[in-house]
C-alpha positions in Angstrom: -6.6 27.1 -81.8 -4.9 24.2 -82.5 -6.3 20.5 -82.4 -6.4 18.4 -79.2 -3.8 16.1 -80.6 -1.3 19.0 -81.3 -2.5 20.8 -78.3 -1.7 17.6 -75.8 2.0 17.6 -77.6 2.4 21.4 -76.7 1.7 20.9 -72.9 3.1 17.3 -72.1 7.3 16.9 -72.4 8.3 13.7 -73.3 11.1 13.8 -71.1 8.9 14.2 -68.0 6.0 11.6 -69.4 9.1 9.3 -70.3 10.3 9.9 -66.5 7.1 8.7 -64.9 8.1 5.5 -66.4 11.3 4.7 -66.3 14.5 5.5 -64.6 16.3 8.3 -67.1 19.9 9.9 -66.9 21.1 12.6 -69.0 22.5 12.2 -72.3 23.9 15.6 -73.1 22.5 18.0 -75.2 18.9 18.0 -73.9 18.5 14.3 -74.3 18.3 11.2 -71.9 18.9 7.4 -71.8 17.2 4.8 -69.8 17.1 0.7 -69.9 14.6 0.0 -72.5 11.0 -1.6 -70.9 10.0 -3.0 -74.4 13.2 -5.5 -74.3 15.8 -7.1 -71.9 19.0 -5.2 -72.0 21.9 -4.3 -69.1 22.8 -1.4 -71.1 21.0 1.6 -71.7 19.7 1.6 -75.6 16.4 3.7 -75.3 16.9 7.5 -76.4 14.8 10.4 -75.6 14.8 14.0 -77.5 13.6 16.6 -75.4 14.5 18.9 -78.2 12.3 17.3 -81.1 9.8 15.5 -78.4 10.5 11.8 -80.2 12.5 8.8 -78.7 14.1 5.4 -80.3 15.0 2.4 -79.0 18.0 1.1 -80.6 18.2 -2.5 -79.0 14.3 -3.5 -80.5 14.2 -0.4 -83.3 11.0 0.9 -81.4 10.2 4.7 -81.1 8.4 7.3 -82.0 6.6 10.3 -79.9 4.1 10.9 -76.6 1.5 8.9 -78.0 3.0 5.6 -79.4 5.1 5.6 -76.0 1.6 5.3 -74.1 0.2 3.5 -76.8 3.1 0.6 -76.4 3.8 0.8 -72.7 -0.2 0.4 -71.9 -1.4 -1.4 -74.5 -3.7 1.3 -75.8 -5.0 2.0 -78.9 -4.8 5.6 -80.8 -8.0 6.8 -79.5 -7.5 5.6 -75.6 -3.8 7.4 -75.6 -5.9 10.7 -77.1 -8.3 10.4 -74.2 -5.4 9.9 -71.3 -2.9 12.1 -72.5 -5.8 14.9 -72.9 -6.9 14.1 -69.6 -3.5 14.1 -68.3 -2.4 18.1 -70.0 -6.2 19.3 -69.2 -7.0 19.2 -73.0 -10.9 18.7 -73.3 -10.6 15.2 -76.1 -14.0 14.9 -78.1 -15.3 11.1 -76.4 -19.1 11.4 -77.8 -19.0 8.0 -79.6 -18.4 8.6 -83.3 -20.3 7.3 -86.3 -19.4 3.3 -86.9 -18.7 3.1 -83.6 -17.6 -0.4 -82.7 -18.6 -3.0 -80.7 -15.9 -3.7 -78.1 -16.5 0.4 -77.5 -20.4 -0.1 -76.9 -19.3 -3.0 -74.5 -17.2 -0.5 -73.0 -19.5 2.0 -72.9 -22.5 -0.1 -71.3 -19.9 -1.4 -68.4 -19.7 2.3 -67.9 -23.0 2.9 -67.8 -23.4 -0.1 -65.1 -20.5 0.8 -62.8 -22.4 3.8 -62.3 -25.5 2.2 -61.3 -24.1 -0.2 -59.0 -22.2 3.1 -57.3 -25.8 4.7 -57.1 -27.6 1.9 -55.7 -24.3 1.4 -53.4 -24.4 5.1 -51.9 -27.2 6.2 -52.5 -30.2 3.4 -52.3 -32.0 1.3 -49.7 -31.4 -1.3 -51.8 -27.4 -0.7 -51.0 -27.8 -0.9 -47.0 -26.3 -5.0 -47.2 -23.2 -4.0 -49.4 -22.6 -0.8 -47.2 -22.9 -2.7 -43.9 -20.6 -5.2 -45.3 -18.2 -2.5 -46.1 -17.9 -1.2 -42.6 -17.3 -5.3 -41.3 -14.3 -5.2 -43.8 -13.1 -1.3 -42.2 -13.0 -0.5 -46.0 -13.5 3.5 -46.0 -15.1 5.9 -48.7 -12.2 7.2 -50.1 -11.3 3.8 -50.9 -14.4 2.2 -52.1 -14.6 4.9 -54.0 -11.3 4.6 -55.7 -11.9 1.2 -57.2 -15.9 2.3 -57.8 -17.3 -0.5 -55.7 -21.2 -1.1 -56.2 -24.3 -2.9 -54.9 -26.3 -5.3 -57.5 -29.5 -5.4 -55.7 -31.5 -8.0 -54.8 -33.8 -8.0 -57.3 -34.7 -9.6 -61.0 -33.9 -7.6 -63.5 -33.5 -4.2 -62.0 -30.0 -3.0 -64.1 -31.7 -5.1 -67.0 -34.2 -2.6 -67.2 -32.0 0.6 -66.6 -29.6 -0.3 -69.2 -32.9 -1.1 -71.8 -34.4 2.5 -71.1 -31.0 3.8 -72.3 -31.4 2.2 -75.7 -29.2 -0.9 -74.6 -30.4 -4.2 -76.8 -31.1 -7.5 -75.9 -28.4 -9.1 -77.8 -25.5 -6.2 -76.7 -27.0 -6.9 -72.9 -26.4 -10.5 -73.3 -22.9 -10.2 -75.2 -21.7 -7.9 -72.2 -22.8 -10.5 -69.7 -24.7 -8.3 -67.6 -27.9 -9.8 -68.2 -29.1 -13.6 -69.3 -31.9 -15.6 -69.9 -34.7 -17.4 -67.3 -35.7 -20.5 -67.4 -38.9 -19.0 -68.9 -36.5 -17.2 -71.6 -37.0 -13.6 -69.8 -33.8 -11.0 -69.9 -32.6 -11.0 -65.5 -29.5 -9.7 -64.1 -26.6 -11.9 -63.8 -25.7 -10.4 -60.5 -27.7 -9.9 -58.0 -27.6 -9.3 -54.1 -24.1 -8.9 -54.3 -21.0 -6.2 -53.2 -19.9 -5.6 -57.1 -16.3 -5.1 -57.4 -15.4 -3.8 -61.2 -12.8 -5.5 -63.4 -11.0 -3.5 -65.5 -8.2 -3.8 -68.6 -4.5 -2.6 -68.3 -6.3 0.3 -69.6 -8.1 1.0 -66.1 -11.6 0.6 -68.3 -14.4 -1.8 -66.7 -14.4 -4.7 -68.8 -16.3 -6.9 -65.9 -17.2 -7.5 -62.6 -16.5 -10.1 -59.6 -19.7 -10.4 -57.2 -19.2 -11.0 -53.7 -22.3 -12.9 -52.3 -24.1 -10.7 -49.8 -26.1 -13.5 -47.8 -26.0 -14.6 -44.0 -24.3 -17.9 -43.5 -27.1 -20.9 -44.8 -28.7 -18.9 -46.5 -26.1 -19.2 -49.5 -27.7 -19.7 -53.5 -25.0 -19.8 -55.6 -21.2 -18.9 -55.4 -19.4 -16.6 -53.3 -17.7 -14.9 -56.0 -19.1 -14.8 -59.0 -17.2 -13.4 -62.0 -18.4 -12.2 -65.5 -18.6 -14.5 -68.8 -15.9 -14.1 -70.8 -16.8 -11.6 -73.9 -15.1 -9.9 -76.4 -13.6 -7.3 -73.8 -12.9 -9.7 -70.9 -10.5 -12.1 -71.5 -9.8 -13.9 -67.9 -6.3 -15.0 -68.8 -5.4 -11.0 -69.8 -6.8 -9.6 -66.6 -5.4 -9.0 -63.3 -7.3 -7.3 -60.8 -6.1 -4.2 -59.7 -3.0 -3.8 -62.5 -4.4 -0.6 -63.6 -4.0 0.9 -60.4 -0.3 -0.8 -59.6 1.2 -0.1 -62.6 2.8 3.7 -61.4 4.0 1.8 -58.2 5.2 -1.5 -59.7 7.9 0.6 -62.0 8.7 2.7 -59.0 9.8 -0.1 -56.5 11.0 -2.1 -59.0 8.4 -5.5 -57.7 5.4 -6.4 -58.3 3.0 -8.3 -55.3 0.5 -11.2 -56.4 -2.4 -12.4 -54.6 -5.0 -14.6 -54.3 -8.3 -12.5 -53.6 -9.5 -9.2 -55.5 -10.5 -7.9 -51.9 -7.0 -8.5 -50.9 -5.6 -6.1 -53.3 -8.4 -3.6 -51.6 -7.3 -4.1 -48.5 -3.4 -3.5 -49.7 -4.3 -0.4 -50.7 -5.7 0.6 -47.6 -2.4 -0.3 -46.2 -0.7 1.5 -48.5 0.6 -0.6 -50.9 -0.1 -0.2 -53.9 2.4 -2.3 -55.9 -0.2 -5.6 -55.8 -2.6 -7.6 -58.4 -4.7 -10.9 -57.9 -4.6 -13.6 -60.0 -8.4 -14.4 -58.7 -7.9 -17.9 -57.5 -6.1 -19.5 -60.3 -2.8 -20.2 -61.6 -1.0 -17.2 -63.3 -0.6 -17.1 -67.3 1.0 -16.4 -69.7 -0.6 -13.1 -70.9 -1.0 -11.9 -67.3 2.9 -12.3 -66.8 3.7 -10.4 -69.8 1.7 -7.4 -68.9 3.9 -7.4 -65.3 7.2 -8.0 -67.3 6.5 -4.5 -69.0 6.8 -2.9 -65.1 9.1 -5.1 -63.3 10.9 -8.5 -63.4 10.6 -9.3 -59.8 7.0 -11.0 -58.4 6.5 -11.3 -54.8 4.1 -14.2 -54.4 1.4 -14.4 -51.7 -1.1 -16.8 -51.6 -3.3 -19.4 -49.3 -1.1 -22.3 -47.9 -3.9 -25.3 -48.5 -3.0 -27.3 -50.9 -5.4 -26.0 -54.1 -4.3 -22.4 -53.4 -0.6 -23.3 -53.2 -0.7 -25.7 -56.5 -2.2 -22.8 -58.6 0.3 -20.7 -57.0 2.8 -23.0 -58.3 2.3 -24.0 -61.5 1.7 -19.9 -62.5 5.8 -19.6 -60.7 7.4 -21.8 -62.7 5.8 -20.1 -65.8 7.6 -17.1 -64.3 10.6 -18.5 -63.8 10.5 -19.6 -67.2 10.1 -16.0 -68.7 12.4 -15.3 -66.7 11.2 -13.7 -63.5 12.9 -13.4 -59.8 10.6 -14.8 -57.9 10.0 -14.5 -54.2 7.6 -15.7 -51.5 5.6 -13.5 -48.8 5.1 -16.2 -46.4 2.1 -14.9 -43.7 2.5 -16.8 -40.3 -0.4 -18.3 -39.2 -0.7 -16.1 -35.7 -1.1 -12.9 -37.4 -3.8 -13.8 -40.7 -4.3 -16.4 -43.4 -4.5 -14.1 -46.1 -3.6 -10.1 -47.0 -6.7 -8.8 -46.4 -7.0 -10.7 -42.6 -3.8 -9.0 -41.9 -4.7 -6.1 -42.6 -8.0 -6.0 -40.8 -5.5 -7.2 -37.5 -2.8 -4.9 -38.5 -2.0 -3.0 -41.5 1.9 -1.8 -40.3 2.0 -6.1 -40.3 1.5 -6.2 -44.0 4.3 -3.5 -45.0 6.4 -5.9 -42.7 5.8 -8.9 -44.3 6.0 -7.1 -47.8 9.3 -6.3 -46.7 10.7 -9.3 -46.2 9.8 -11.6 -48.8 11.6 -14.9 -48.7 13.3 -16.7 -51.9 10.7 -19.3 -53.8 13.4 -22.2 -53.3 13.8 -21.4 -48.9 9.6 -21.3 -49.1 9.6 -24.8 -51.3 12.3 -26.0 -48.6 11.3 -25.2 -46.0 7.5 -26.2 -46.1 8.4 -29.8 -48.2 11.1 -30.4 -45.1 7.9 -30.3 -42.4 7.4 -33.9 -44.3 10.1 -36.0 -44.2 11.4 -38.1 -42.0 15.1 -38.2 -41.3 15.2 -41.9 -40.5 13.4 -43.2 -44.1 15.3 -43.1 -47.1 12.3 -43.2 -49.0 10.8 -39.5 -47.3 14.2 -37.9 -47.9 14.1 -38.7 -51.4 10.7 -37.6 -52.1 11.7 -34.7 -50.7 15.1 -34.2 -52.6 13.4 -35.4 -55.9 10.6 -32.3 -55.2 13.2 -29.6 -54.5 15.1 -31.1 -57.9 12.0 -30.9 -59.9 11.7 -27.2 -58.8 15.6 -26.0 -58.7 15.6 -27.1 -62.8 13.7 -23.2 -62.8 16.7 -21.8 -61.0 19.0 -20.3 -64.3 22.1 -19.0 -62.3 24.5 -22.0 -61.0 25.6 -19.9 -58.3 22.2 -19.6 -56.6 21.6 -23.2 -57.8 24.5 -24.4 -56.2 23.3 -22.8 -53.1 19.9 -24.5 -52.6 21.8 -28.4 -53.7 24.1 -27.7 -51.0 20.8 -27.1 -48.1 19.4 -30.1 -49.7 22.3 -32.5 -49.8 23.1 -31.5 -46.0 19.6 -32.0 -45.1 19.1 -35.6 -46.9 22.9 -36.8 -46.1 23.6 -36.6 -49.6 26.6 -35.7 -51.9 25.9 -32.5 -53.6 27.6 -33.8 -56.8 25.2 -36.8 -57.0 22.4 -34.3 -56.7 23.4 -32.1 -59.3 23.6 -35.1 -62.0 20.0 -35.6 -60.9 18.7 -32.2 -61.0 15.7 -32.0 -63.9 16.2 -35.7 -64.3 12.4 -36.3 -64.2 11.2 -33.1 -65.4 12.4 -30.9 -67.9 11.4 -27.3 -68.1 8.9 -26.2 -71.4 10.0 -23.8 -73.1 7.9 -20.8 -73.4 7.2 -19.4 -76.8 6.2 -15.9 -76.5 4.0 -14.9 -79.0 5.3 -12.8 -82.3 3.3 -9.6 -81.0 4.7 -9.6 -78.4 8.4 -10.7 -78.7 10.5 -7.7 -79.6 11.4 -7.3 -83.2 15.7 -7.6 -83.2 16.6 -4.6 -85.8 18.7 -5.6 -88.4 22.0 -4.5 -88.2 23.7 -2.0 -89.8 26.4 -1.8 -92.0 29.0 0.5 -91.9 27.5 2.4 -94.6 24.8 2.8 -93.0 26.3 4.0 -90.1 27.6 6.6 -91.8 24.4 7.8 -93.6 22.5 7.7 -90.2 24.9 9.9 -88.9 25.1 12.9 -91.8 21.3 12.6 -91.6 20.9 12.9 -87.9 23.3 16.0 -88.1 21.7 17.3 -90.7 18.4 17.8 -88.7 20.5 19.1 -85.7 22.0 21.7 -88.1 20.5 22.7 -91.5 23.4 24.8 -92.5 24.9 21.8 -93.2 22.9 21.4 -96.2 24.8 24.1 -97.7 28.0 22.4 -97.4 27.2 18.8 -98.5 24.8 20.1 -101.6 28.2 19.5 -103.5 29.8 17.2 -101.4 27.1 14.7 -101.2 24.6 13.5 -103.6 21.6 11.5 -102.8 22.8 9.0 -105.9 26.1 8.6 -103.5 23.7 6.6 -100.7 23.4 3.0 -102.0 20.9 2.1 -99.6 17.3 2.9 -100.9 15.8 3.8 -97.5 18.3 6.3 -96.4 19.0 7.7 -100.0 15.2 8.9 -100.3 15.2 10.1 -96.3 18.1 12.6 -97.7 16.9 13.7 -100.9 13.3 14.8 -99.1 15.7 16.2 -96.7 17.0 18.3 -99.8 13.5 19.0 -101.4 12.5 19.6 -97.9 15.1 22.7 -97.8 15.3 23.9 -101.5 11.4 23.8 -102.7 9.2 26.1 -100.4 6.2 24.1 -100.7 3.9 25.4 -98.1 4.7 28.8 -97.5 3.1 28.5 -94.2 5.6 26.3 -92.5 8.7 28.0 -93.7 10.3 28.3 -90.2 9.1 25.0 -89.2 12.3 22.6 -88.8 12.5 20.2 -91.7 12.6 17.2 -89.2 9.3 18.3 -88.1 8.2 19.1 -91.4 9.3 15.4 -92.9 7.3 14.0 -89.5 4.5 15.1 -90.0 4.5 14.3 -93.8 5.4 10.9 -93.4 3.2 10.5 -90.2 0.1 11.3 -92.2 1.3 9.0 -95.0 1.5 5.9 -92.8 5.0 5.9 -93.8 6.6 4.2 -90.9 10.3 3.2 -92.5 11.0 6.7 -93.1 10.1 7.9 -89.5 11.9 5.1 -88.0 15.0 6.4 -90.1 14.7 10.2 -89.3 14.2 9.3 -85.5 17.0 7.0 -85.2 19.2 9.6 -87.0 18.1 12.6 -85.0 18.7 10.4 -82.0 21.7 8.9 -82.7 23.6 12.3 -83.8 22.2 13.9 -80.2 24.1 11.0 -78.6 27.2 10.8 -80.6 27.9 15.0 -80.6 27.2 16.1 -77.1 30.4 17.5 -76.7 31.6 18.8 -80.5 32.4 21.6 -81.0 30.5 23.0 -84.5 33.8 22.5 -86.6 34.1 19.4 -85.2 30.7 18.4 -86.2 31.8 19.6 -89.9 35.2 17.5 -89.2 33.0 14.5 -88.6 30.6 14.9 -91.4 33.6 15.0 -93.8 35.0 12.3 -92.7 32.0 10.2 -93.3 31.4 11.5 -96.4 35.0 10.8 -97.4 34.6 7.0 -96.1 31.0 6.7 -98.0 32.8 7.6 -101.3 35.5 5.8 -101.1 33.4 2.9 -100.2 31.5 3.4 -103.4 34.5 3.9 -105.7 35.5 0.4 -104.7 32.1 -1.4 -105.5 32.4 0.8 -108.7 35.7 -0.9 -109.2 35.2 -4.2 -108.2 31.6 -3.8 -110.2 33.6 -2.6 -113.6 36.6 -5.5 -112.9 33.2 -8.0 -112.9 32.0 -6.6 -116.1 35.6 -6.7 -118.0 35.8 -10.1 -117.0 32.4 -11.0 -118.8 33.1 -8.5 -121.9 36.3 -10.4 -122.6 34.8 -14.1 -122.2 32.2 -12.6 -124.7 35.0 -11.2 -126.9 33.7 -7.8 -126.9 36.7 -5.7 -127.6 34.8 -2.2 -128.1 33.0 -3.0 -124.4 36.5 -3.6 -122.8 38.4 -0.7 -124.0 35.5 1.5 -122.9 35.1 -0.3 -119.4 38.9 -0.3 -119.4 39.2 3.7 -119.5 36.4 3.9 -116.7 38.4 1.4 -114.5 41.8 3.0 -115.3 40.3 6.7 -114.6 39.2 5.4 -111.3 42.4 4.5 -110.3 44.3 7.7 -111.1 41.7 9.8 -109.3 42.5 7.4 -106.1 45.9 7.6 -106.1 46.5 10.8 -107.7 
């Protein structure tokens, strides 16, 4: 029986995990191509191998198999990308936490612990009846509720204090979760209480906190209406959007990605059916939050609350968007049918898809609410007005759609459009927004010829191990020059000649050399056998096998000749020096090598 983690590569195709992800289109020979998510790129770059189960970016020099695909396009680490990939091919994954076991896990696992008990006391406890009446005013149904594990923090002390102190939980882990906190009389108590708990969770869809909806009748109010966890060593608020975990799937598949206000109003999108929507929870978007979108989608449909706090926040986190580059567009709700998502949807849910439908540009939303302000006959309102839109259209990057909004302006204000272009960021420049070295893609060095050519022998190679039988004598791995891809072919040679585990005989040598270097940590190799094997699946889809053997040669015949001329021009270096030293013996002997060289190039 084989282990989970070879198991879960048995059942799951890359292809089809790949395909759930991004838009793919064939290759040839088994393989695909799509537009890399890890980088910006209008041309396809990112290679899959259905045959050896790998792929390789060749635009940011990323790849590698099932797992680091998850593990890059979710964030995860090794162990989470075990546990959903297992859970995904029906492979039972060992979660019983191990010996050592960290601390953000025991976070994670005590949030666990208390979603479950708010659920209980939510469905199943007197104590629940407030949060389940308050449910059925919002028309929020079972299924739903259920989906994004909604609970019920009672209304008492210390009641999920105790609970989690009976299952071993400590003070000090209790406190560091922010579940619990300290009395005035220096007593453990919940920190939420009497509330409709609504669980927050990480890209990787585990609870990391909670928001806690106050569960009071009107004057009766003792604190915040939304109260949200501390932030602890799992719950950053700046990393977190609500509900990402659950848009992910549908933020790749239509290609947009909704952002509201209110963590109900994401509920109440899904009840419409749209799943394709975070919240921002009140504030302005950042940085971090942007970057885990950018991974699904480049478009943002904003929706937010038109006073003037919920539109600045709103504001401030699009022009940080425009700035990373984002299309940005506005779902403007008319004041008739709701003030936010999740009042339209109580009126009308079909009235939500509309409005999803038809988002409006950010500039025609800026416009067109600024232009309710001014007054035709001052000059002083129309250039408040004309100086806002120009401190916004700076964001704008393409001059065609730039030129666009000017023009409405310039008509609107009476003004040349010319004169309003020479003022456009005059007052405010755009930052510029420094992503950090984690996350900015890595640009791979580019190749040389050379190189090239070794990457492509070696990729062919692992297509076709006859081959080896042909180059023994053509090819030497002391003919490579570059280190890297000189040692990649002579294990490729060892990997063939020496039979050293007799077990894995008819094992391929590329999945032989994987493993191997896998297990080693050695991550230059397996970048260079991926690339190769990738690479030489693009370039011969449609050669014939001589013509495979045609190419090879010809490679072969451009990487010697290459190296006879460094020899040359290496020897021709050293004459030079032999004679300024007057060593006579030295330059007769270097003189035969150089000569030799010649007539076997020309003879």
């Amino acid at each position: 029986m084989p282990e989970p983690k070879e198991e879960i590569r048995q059942r799951i195709d890359i292809a089809d995990l790949i395909s759930e992800y991004l838009t793919t289109k064939p290759a040839g020979s088994g393989s695909f191509k799509a537009l890399c998510p890890f980088h910006n790129e209008k041309s396809p770059s990112f290679y899959i191998s259905r045959d050896k189960q790998i792929w390789h970016c060749f635009g940011c020099d990323k790849g590698g198999d099932i797992f680091s695909f998850v593990m890059e396009m979710d964030g995860m680490d090794f162990p989470t990308a075990l546990q959903f990939l297992g859970k995904k091919a029906g492979v039972k994954v060992d979660s019983k936490p191990q010996k050592g076991q960290g601390e953000y896990d025991k976070l994670r696992e005590i949030h666990a612990l208390s979603t479950v008990f708010y659920q209980t006391v939510l469905h199943k406890h007197a104590l629940g009846e407030k949060s389940r009446e308050y449910l059925k005013t919002r028309g929020f149904e079972i299924d739903l509720v259920k989906k994004f594990e909604l609970g019920s923090a009672p209304d008492n002390w210390d009641t999920l204090t105790v609970y989690l102190k009976k299952k071993g939980i400590t003070d000090e882990l209790l406190l560091k979760a922010g579940l619990s906190k300290r009395s005035s009389s220096g007593n453990l108590i919940d920190r939420f209480r009497n509330r409709l708990l609504i669980p927050l969770r990480d890209p990787q869809g585990r609870v990391v906190g909670y928001t806690g909806r106050l569960l009071v009748e009107q004057g009766e109010k003792t604190g915040p209406k939304y109260l949200n966890s501390p932030e602890t060593p799992i719950y950053k608020k700046s990393d977190i959007l609500f509900g990402f975990a659950f848009a992910k799937r549908s933020m790749r598949q239509l290609d947009a990605a909704i952002v509201v206000e209110g963590n109900l109003d994401v509920v109440a999108s899904h009840k419409a059916g749209v799943a394709n929507v975070v919240a921002s929870c009140g504030t302005a978007l950042t940085e971090g939050q942007l970057l885990l979108i950018k991974k699904q989608t480049n478009k943002l449909l904003m929706c937010f609350d038109s006073d003037n706090a919920g539109f600045a926040a709103a504001q401030r986190g699009i022009q940080l968007a425009q700035k990373l580059g984002f299309d940005v567009d506005v779902i403007s709700i008319p004041e008739d049918i709701g003030k936010d998502p999740d009042d339209v949807v109580r009126n009308n849910p079909e009235e939500w898809k509309k409005l999803v439908a038809k988002p409006i540009p950010v500039m025609k939303y800026y416009i067109d609410r600024w232009s309710k302000e001014v007054d035709p006959t001052n000059p002083r309102s129309k250039r408040d007005f004309a100086k806002r839109v120009l401190d916004e259209v700076v964001y704008v990057k393409d001059m065609v759609e730039r030129q666009h909004w000017l023009q409405i302006v310039a008509d609107m204000t009476q003004t040349d459009v010319e004169l309003l272009k020479t003022s456009v960021g005059a007052t405010k420049k755009p930052d510029v927004v420094t992503i950090k070295p984690s996350e900015k893609p890595k640009k791979p060095t580019k190749l040389t010829r050379q190189q090239k050519s070794y990457r492509f022998i070696i990729g062919s190679i692992l297509q076709d191990e006859a081959l080896l039988v042909d180059l023994k004598d053509k090819l030497k791995p002391e003919d490579i020059k570059d280190p890297l891809w000189s040692e990649v072919y002579k294990s490729i040679q060892l990997s063939y000649t020496e039979d050293v585990d007799p077990n894995s005989t008819q094992t391929p040598i590329f999945q032989r050399l994987r493993s191997h270097w896998q297990n080693n940590e050695k991550v230059e190799y397996l970048k260079a056998l991926d690339a190769a094997l990738v690479h030489a699946e693009a370039m011969t889809t449609d050669m014939t096998a001589k013509d495979l053997r045609n190419e090879v040669d010809r490679h072969i015949a451009f990487i010697k000749t290459r190296a006879l001329k460094a020899r040359k021009l290496q020897l021709a270096a050293q004459i030079r020096q032999a004679e300024q030293a007057g060593q006579s013996d030295r330059v007769r002997e270097l003189l035969q090598e150089y000569n030799a060289f010649t007539i076997t190039s020309t003879g």
